[in-house]
Structure formats: C-alpha cells, structure tokens
C-alpha positions as a LaTeX table, in Angstrom:
\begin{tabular}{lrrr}
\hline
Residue & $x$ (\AA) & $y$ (\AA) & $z$ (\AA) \\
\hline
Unk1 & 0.00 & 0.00 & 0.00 \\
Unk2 & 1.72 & 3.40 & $-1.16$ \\
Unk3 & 0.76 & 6.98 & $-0.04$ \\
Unk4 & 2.40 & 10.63 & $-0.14$ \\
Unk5 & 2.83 & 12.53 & 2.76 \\
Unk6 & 2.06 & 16.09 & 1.97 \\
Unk7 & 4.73 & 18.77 & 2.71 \\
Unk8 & 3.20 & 21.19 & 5.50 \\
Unk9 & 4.49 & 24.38 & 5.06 \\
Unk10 & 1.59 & 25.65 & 7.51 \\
Unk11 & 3.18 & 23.40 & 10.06 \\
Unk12 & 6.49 & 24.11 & 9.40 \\
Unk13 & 5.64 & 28.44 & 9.84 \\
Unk14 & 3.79 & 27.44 & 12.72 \\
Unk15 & 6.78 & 25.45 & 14.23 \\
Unk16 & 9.43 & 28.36 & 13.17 \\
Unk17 & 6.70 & 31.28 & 15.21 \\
Unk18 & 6.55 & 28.60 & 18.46 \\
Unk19 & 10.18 & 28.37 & 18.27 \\
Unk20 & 10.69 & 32.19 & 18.89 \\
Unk21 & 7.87 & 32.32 & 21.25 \\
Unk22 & 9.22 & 29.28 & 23.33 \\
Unk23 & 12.66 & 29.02 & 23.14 \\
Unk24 & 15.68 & 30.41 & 25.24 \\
Unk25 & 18.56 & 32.52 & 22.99 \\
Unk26 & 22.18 & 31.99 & 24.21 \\
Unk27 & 24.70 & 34.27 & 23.53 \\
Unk28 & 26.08 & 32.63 & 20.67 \\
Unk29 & 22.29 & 32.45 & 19.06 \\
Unk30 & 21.93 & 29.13 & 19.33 \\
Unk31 & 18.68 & 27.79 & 20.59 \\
Unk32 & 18.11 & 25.83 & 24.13 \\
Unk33 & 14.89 & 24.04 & 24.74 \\
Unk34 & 16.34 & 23.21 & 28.33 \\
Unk35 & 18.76 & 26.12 & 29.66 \\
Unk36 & 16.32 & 26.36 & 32.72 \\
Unk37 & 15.07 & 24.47 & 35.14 \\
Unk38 & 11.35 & 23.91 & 34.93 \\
Unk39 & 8.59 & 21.85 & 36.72 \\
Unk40 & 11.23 & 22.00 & 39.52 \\
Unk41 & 13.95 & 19.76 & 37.79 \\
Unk42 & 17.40 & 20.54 & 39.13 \\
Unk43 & 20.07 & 21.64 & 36.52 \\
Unk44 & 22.24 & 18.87 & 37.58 \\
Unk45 & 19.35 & 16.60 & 36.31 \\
Unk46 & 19.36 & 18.07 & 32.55 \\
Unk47 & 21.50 & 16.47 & 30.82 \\
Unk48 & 24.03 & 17.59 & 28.23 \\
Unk49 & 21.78 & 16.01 & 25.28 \\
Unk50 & 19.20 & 17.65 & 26.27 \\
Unk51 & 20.47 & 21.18 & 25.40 \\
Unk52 & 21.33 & 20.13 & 22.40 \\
Unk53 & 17.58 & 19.15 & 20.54 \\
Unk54 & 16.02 & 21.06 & 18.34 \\
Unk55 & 12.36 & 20.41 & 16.76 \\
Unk56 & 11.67 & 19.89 & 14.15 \\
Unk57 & 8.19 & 18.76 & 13.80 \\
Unk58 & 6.03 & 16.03 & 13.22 \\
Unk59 & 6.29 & 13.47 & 10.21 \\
Unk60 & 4.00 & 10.27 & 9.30 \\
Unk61 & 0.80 & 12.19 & 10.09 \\
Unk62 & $-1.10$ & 9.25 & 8.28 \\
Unk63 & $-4.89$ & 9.59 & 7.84 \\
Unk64 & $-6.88$ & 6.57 & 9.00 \\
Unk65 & $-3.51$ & 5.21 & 11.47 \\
Unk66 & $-2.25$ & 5.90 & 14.29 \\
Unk67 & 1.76 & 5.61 & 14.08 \\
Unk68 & 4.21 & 4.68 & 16.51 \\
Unk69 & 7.99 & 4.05 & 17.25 \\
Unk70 & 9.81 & 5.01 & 14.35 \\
Unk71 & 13.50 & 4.24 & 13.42 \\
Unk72 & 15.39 & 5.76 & 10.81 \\
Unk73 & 18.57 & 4.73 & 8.68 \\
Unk74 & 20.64 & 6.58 & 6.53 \\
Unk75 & 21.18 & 4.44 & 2.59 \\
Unk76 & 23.85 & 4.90 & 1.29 \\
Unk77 & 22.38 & 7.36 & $-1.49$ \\
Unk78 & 22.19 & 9.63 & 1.74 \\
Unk79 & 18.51 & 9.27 & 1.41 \\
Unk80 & 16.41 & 9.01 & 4.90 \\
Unk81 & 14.43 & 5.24 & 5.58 \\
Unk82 & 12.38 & 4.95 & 8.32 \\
Unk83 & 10.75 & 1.91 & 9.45 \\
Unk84 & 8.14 & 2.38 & 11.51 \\
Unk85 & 4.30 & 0.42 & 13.36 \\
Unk86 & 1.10 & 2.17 & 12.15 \\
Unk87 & $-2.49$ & $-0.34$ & 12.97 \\
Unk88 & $-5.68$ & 1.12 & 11.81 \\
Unk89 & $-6.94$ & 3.76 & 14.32 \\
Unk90 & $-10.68$ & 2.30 & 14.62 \\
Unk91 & $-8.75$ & 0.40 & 17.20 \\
Unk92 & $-7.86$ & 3.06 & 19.41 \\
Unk93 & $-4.90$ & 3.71 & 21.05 \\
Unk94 & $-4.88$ & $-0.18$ & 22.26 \\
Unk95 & $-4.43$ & $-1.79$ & 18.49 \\
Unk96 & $-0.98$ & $-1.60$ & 18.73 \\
Unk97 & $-1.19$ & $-5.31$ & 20.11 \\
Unk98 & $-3.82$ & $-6.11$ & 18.37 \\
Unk99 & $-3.15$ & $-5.60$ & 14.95 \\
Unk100 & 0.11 & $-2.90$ & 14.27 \\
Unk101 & 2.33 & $-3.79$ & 10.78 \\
Unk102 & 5.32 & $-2.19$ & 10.21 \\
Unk103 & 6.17 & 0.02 & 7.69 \\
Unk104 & 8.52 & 1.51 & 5.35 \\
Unk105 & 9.03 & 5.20 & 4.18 \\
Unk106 & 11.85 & 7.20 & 2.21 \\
Unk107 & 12.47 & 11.42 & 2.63 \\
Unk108 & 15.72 & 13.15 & 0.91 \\
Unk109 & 15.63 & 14.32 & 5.00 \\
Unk110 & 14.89 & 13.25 & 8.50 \\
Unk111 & 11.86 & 15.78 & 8.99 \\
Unk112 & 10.65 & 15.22 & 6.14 \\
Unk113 & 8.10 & 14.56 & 3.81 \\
Unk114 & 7.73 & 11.47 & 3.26 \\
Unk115 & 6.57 & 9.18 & 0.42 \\
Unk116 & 6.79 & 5.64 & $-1.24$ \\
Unk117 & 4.65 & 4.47 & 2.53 \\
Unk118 & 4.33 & 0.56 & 2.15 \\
Unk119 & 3.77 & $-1.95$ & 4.58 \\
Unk120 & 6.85 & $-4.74$ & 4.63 \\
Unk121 & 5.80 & $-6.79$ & 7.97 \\
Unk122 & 2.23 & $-7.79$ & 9.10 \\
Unk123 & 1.08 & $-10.48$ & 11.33 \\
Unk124 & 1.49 & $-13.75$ & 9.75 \\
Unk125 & $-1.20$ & $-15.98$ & 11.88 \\
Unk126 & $-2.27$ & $-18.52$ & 14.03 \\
Unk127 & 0.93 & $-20.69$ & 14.46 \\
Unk128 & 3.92 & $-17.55$ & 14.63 \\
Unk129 & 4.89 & $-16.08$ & 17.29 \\
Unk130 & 3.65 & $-11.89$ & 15.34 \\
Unk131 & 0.49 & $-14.03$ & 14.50 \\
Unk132 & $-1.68$ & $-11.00$ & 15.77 \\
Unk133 & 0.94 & $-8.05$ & 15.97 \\
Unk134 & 4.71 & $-6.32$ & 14.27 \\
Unk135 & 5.42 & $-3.56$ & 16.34 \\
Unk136 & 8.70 & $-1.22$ & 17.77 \\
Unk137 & 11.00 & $-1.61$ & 14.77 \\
Unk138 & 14.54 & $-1.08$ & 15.07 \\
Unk139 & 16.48 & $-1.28$ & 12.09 \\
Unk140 & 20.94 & $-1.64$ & 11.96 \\
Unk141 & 23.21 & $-2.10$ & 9.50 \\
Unk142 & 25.14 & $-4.94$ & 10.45 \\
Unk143 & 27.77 & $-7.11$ & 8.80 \\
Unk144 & 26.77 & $-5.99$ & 5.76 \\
Unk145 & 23.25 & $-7.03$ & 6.19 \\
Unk146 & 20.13 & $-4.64$ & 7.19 \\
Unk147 & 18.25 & $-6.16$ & 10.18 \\
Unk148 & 15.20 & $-5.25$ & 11.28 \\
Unk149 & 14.71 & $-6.20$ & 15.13 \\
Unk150 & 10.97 & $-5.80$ & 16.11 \\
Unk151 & 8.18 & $-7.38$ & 18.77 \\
Unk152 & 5.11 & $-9.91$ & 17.58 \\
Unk153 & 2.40 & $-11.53$ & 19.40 \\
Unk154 & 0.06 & $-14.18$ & 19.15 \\
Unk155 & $-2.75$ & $-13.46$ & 21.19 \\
Unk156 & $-3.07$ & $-10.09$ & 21.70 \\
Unk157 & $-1.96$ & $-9.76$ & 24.96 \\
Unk158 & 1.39 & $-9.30$ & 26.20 \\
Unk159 & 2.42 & $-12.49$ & 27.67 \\
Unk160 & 3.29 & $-13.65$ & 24.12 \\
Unk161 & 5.64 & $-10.67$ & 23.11 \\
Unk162 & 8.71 & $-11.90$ & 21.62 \\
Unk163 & 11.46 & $-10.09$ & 20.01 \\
Unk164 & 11.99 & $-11.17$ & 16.34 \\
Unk165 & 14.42 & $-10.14$ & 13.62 \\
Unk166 & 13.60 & $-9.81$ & 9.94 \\
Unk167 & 16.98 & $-9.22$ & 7.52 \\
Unk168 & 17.25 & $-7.83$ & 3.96 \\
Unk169 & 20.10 & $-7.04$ & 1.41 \\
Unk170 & 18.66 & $-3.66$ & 0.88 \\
Unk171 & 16.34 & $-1.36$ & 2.51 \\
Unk172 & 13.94 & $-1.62$ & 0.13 \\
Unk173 & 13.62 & $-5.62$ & 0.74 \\
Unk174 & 12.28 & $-8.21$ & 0.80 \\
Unk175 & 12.75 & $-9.20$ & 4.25 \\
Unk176 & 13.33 & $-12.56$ & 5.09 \\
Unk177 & 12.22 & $-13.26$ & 8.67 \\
Unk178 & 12.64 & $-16.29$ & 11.58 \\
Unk179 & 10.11 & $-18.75$ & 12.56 \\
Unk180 & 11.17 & $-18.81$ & 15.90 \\
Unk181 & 11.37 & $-14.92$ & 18.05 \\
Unk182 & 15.12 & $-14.51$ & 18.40 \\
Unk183 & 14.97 & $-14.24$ & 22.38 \\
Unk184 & 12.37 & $-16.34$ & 24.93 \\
Unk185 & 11.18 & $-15.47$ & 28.36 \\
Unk186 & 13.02 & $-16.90$ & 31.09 \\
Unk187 & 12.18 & $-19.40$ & 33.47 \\
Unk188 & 8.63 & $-18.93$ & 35.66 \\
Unk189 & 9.20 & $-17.07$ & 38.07 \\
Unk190 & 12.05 & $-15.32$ & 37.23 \\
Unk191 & 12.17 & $-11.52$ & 36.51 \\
Unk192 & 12.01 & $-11.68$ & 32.66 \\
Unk193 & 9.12 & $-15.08$ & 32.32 \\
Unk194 & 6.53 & $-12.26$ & 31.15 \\
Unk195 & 8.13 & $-11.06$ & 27.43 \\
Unk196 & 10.82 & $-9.97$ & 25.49 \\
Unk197 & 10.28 & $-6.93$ & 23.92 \\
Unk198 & 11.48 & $-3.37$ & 22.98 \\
Unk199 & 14.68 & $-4.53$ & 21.25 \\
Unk200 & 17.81 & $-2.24$ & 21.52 \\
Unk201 & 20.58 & $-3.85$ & 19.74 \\
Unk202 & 24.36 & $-2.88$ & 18.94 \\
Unk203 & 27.23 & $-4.61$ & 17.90 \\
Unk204 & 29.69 & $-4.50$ & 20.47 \\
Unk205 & 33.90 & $-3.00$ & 19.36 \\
Unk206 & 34.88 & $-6.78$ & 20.57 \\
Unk207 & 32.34 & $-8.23$ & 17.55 \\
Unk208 & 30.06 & $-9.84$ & 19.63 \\
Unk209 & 26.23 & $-8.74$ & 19.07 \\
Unk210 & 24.28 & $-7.57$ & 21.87 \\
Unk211 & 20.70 & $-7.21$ & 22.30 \\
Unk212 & 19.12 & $-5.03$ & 25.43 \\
Unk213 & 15.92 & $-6.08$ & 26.29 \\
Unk214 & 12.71 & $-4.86$ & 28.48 \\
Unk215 & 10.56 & $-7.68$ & 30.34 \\
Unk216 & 8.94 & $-7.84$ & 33.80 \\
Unk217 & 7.67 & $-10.66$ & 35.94 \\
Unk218 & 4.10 & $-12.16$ & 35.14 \\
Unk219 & 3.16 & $-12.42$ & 39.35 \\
Unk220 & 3.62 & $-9.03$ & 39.14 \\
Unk221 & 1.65 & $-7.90$ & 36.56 \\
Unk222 & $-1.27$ & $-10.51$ & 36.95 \\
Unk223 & $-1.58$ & $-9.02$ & 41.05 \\
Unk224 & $-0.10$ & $-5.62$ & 40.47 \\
Unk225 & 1.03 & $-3.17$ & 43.42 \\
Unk226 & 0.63 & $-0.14$ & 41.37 \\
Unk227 & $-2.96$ & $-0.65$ & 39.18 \\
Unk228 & $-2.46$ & 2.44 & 37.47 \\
Unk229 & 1.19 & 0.27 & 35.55 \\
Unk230 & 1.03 & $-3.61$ & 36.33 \\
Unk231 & 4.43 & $-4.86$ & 36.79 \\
Unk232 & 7.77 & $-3.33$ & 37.10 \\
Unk233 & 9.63 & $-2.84$ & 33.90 \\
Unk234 & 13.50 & $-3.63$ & 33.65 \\
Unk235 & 16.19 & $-3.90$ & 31.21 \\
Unk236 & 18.67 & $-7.25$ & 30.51 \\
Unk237 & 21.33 & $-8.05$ & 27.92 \\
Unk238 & 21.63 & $-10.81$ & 25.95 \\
Unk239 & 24.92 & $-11.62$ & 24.12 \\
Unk240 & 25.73 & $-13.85$ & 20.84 \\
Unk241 & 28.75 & $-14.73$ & 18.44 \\
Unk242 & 26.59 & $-14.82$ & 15.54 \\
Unk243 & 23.67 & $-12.15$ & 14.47 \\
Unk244 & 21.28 & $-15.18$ & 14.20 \\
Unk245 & 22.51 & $-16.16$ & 17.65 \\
Unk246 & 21.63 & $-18.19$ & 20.03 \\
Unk247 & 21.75 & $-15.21$ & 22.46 \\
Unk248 & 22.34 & $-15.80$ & 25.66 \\
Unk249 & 21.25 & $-14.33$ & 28.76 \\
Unk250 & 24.05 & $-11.97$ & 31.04 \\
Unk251 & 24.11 & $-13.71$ & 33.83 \\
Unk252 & 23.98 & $-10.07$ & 36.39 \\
Unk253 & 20.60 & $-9.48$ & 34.19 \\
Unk254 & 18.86 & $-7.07$ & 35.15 \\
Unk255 & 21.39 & $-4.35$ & 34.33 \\
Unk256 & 18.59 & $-1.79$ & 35.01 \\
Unk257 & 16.34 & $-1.98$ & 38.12 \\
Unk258 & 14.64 & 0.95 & 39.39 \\
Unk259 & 12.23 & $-1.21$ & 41.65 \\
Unk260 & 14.23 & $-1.32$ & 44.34 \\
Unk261 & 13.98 & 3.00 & 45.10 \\
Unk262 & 9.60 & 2.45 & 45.46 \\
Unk263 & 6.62 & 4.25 & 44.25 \\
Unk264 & 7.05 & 1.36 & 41.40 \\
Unk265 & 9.67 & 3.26 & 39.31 \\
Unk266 & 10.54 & 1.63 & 36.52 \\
Unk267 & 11.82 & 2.66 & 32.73 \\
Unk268 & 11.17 & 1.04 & 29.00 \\
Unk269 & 12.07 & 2.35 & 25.85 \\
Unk270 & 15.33 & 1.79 & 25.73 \\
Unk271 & 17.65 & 2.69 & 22.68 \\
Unk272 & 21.61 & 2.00 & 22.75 \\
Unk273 & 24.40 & 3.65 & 20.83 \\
Unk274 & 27.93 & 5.04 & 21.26 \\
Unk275 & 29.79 & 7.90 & 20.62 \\
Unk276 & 33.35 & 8.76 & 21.42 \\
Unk277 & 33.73 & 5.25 & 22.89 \\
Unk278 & 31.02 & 5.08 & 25.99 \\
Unk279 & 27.73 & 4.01 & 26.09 \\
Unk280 & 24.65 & 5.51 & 25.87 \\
Unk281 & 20.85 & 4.86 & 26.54 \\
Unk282 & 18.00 & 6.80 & 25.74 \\
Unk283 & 14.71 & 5.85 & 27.56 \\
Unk284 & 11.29 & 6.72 & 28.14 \\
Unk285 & 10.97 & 7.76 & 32.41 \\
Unk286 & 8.78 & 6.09 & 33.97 \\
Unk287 & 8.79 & 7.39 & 37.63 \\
Unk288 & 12.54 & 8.76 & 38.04 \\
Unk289 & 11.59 & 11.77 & 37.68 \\
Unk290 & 7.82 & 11.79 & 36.09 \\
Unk291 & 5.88 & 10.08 & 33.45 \\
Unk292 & 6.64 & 13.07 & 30.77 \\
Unk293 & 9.98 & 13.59 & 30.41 \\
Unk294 & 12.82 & 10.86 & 28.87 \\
Unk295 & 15.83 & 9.93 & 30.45 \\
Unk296 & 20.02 & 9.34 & 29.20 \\
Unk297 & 22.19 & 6.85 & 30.99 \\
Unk298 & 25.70 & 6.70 & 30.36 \\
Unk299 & 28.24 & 3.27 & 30.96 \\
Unk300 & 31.96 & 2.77 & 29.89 \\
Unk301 & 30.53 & $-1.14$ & 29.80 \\
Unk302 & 27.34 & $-0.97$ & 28.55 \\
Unk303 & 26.33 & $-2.78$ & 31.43 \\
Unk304 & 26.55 & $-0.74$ & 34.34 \\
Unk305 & 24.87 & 2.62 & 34.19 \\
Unk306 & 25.36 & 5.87 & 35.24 \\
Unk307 & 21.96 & 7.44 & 37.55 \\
Unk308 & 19.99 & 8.83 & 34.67 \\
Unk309 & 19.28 & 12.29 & 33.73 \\
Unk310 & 16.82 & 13.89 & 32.00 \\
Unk311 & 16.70 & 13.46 & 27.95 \\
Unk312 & 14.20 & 15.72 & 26.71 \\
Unk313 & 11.23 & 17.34 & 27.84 \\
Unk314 & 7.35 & 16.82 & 27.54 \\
Unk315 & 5.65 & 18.27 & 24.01 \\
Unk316 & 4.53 & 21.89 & 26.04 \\
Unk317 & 8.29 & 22.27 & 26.40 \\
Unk318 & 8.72 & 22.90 & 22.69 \\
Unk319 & 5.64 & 23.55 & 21.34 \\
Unk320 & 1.81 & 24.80 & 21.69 \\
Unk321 & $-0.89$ & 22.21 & 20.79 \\
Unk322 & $-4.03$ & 21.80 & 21.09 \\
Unk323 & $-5.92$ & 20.77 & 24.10 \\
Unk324 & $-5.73$ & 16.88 & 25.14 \\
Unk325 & $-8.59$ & 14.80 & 24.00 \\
Unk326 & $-10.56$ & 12.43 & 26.28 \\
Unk327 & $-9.54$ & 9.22 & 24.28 \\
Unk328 & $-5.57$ & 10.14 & 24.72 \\
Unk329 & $-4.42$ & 9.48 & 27.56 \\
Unk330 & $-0.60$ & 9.43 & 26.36 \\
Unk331 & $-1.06$ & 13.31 & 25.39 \\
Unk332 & 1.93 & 15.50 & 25.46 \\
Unk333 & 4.82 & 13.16 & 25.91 \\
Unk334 & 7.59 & 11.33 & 23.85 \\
Unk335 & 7.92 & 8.10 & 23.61 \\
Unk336 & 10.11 & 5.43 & 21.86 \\
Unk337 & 12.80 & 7.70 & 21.60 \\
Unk338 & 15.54 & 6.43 & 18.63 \\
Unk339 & 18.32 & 7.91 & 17.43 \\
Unk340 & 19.59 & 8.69 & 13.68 \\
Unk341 & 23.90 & 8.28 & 13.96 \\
Unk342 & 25.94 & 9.78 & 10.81 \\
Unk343 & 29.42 & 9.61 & 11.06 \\
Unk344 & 29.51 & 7.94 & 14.24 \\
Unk345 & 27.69 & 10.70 & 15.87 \\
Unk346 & 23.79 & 10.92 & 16.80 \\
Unk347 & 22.24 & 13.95 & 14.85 \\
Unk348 & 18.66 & 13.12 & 14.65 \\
Unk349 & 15.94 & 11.77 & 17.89 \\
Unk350 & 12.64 & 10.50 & 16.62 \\
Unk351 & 9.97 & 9.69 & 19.25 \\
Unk352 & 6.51 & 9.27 & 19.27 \\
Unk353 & 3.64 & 11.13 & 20.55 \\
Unk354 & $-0.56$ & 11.10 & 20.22 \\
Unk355 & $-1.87$ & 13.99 & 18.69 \\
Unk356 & $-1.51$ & 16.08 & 15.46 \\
Unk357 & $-3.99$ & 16.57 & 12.15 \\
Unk358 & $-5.49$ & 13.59 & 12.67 \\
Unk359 & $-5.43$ & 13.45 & 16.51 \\
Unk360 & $-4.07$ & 9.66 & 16.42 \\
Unk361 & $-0.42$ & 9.81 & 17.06 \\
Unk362 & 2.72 & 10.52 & 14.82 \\
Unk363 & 6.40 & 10.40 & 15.05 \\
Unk364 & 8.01 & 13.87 & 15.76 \\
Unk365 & 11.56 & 14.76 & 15.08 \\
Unk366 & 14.56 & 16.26 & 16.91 \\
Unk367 & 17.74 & 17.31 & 15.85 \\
Unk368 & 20.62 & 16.75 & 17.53 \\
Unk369 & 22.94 & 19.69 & 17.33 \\
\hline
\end{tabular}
C-alpha cells in the first residue's frame, strides 16, 4: 500500500513562530529548549543532550492510522528510511497489540516529507509467534546485512511478546524473517518469564552482538502493586557470536532496576548507541523523575549505568498544541525515543507522541545539534 505525505508548510511556519515564542537565545544564538530548570527539575538533572535538541516537527501524520515508534537509517544514497508500526486507528490507542504492521518510508531528510509508505511486515497468523501483531522496529546495519529487530504476538496480549528479527540485502527488501522470536522469556518465576520486547541492539567493538531487552515478571503484573502500571519494567542483555545467535542471557541481568527506590519506578524504551567510545541509553521515564519527560544513561561497559538524567522534555516544552482529547491518555509526551547516527555521531531523535492533524499519534523529530 503506497501513499504521499504532503509537505506542510503551515506546520512548518507554525513550528518556526513557536520556536521564537518558546525558546531560550544563548549568547552565541543558538537555541536551548532546556537552559532552565522547569517543573522544579534541578540543573544537575538536565543532561548535556538535552540542550542540544532542536524540533523539528512532526512526520508520518497518516490519515486513517495511528503511528508509533519510528527508526530511521541513513542508505547509502544519503537518502532518509524509516521503518516504523502504524495499525488502523478504529482500534484506538490499544491496536498496537492487536493488529500494528510495520512500515517503510523514504524522505531526501529526517523531517521530512515522506513518500513511497508501504507496509513490509504484518502479522502472519495462528501458528507464529507476530500471529496478531509487528510492532517497535529497530532497524541496523550490520555485517553488511540490514536487520530489522521488532516485537510480535500471538494473542493479543502481552504475555506472548517476543522479540523477532527480519533481515534484507537492501532497505527496500524483501525481508526474510525467523520462525522462531530470536529471544524467549526466562524461566517462571524469574524476573524476565513475562516477554521480550522493545529490542535495543548494537554490535559490540569486541564483535560480539548484543541485544538489550525490556521484560517484567508475570506475578507481578497478573496481582499488580501499582494498578495504574502492572508490573515493574526492567532492562537485561543478551549476548551472541553470531547475528542469528543463540543469544544468551548476562548472567547479572537485570542491568537496570529501578524497583528497588519504590513508588514502582521503573523505565522502557530503551535505545543503545555510542559515541566517542562510551555508552549511551535513551529511555522513556517512567517514575525517576515523572511520566513526561525521557531519560540518558551513560556506561563505559554498557552494562553498568550511570543514575539517569533527563533526555528531553514533555511536548509543552517545545511547542503549543491543542488541548488533550478524552480518548488520549498518552497526550503531550515522547515516547520510543531512537536515534539517527551519521558519522559515528547521533544527529537526529525520533519519538513518538498522540496527537496532530489527525489526533491519532505521529512520530516527531529532533535534531541533535
């Protein structure tokens, strides 16, 4: 299924006048989103990344879908591929594990537009593990090979999310994907016997391939202590010789526990890269702080982590928008924050977020300056 995405150049003057409402100058001109603390946030909680976004605006406003968690890829014609999960949005909010696909789209730049929208994973059926979903791409260039890491289901609930990887010699396909999800739950009872799911993967300087990985425990989510978010999310690592694996479990797993501190604090989201030689995680807060802003880790090791700091900012930081409608309840926050690396260096942050023409939700664009 192909469609064009319009150019907005309505949006785009109405981004430009927010940014001169909104923003803080510096000396040197450039803009800051974050020079000053707000909501009470300390400045030794804003991180360095932070200061350094700049919207851009939304992209993949798609009529009739909502669209969510977006990852992008530079080809090497320079030209921008996204890969993104979009499920129709007579489902609500809640299709995403009922019934997302994932899909592909091309721009000559990160914020767009985009065009040449088709869908290049849907849920294969009864007998797969994404019988009834595809969601949270993740695509990487690796060995050569483009690999697309991504979540399925097969009954519509989350006790059968499984991470799965798809592969292609080009970004335009076909994708060849496994039978089998790449990484299981663990035993019952354990921390992770619940799911695998929101894939962060990199490919470690000493060649082996690592995969980060969200779960919780099923005891916990079936007889919640916080009813408002059943379980306790956390993050483990997974480690393999080859890209098709078999990946196996670090044995300090979890590498990221905020249970432990109360008020069931927790984190998900989680996207890995490096620059200059360290670590670095980008992830969606989930009690740290608050519920609206993202967080940054940092780790020499990539498997123990600095105390995180704060990412970027709720949508009201950077722009106006329209009030919140009753049916979103995930209004005016970022999510499923991923980054865009040229040259060895981040320069682009896509997230998602409900809202815009259609008042579904869209991806929305940073750059990185």
């Amino acid at each position: 299924m192909r469609r064009n995405e319009n150019a907005m150049t309505s949006r785009r003057k109405f981004i430009q006048n927010s940014l001169f409402a909104g923003g803080v100058f510096l000396a040197s001109g450039m803009t800051s989103f974050a020079a000053a603390p707000e909501k009470g946030y300390s400045k030794k909680d804003i991180s360095s990344f932070a200061k350094r976004l700049k919207p851009l605006g939304r992209i993949l406003e798609l009529e009739g879908y909502y669209v969510w968690g977006t990852s992008p890829i530079v080809a090497p014609d320079g030209k921008i591929h996204v890969f993104f999960s979009r499920w129709d949005a007579k489902k609500g909010m809640g299709g995403w594990i009922k019934g997302s696909e994932i899909a592909h789209a091309v721009a000559d730049q990160p914020e767009g537009p985009y065009s040449d929208i088709e869908t290049i994973l849907a849920p294969r059926g009864d007998g797969y593990f994404d019988g009834t979903t595809c969601h949270n791409p993740h695509i990487q260039l690796v060995d050569d090979k483009y690999c697309l890491f991504y979540i399925g289901n097969s009954n519509k609930k989350t006790d059968t999310k499984r991470i799965g990887l798809a592969t292609s010699d080009s970004l335009n396909g076909p994708w060849k994907r496994s039978d089998k999800p790449l990484l299981d739950v663990g035993k019952s009872g354990s921390w992770d016997d619940h799911c695998t799911s929101n894939p962060a993967f990199l490919k470690h300087p000493n060649g082996q391939y690592w995969l980060y990985y969200k779960s919780w425990n099923t005891e916990e989510y079936v007889h919640p202590v916080d009813l408002t978010i059943r379980g306790n999310r956390k993050y483990g690592l997974a480690i393999a010789e080859k890209l098709e694996g078999p990946y196996v479990k670090y044995s300090g797993n979890p590498i990221l526990d905020y249970s432990k501190l109360g008020n069931n604090r927790q984190l998900e989201d989680g996207n890995v890269f490096m620059e200059n030689g360290r670590f670095y995680m980008l992830a969606r807060d989930m009690g740290r702080f608050d519920h609206e802003v993202g967080i940054i880790l940092e780790s020499k090791d990539g498997i123990h982590w600095s105390e995180p700091k704060i990412s970027y900012f709720g949508y009201s930081h950077y722009l106006q928008q329209p009030s919140a409608p009753s049916n979103l309840k995930k209004y005016g926050r970022f999510e499923r924050p991923q980054i865009l690396m040229q040259n060895g260096h981040p320069t682009h942050l896509f997230v998602a977020t409900q809202g815009g023409k259609y008042m579904t939700s869209s991806a929305f664009v940073f750059e990185v300056k």
